[in-house]
C-alpha positions in Angstrom: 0.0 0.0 0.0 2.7 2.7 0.7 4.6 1.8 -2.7 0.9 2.7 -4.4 0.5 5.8 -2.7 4.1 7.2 -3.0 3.5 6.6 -6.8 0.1 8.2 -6.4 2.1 11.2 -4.8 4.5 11.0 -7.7 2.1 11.3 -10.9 -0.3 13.9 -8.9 2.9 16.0 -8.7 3.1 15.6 -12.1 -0.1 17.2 -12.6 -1.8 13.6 -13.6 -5.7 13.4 -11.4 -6.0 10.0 -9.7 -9.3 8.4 -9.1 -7.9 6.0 -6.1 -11.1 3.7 -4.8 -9.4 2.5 -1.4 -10.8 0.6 1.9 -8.4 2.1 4.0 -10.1 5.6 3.5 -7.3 7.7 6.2 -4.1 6.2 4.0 -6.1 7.2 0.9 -6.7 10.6 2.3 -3.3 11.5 3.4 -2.6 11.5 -0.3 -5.7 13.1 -1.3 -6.6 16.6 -2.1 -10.5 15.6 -2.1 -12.4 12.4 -0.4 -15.7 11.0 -1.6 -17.0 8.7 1.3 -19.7 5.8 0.1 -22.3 4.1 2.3 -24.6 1.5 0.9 -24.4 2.7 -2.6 -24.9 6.5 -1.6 -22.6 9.8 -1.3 -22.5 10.0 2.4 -19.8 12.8 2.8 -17.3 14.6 0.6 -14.8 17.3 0.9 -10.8 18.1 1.2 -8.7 15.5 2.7 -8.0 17.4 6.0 -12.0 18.5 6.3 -13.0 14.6 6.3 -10.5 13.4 8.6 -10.9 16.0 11.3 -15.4 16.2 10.9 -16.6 14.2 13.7 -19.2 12.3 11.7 -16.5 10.7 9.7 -15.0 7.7 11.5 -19.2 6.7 12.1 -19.4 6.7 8.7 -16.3 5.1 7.8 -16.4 2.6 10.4 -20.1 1.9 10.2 -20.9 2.6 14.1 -24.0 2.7 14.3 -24.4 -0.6 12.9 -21.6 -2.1 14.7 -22.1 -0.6 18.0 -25.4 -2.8 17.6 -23.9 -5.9 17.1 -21.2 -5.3 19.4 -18.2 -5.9 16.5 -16.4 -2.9 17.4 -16.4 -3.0 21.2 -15.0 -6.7 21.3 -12.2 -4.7 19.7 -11.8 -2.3 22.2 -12.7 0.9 19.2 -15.5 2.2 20.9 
């Protein structure tokens, strides 16, 4: 994953736009200028890298909270 985004770094410097679909939505973002974050099909949040990492609604979104803190996934991983 690092090797991908250095050379994501490296052809955005060259002024190439990258469309990078990633799971691990914070490592995408740290080479990002803009995020797009999808839930169930739908454009839940979007904005500048920095704006979606730091807005409180993100890591519910990203990590699905409200469904997991239901089921009990994330606490038996000490995340919530």
């Amino acid at each position: 994953m690092d090797q991908t985004l250095s050379l994501i770094r490296d052809l955005n410097g060259c002024g190439l736009t990258v469309l990078l679909v990633e799971q691990n939505a914070r490592k995408a973002l740290q080479v990002a200028k803009r995020g797009y974050l999808l839930e169930t099909e739908r454009l839940a949040m979007s904005g500048t890298a920095a704006d979606l990492l730091e807005h409180p609604d993100f890591s519910h979104l990203y990590f699905g909270r409200r469904a997991c803190r239901r089921q009990g996934a994330l606490h038996s991983h000490g995340i919530v």
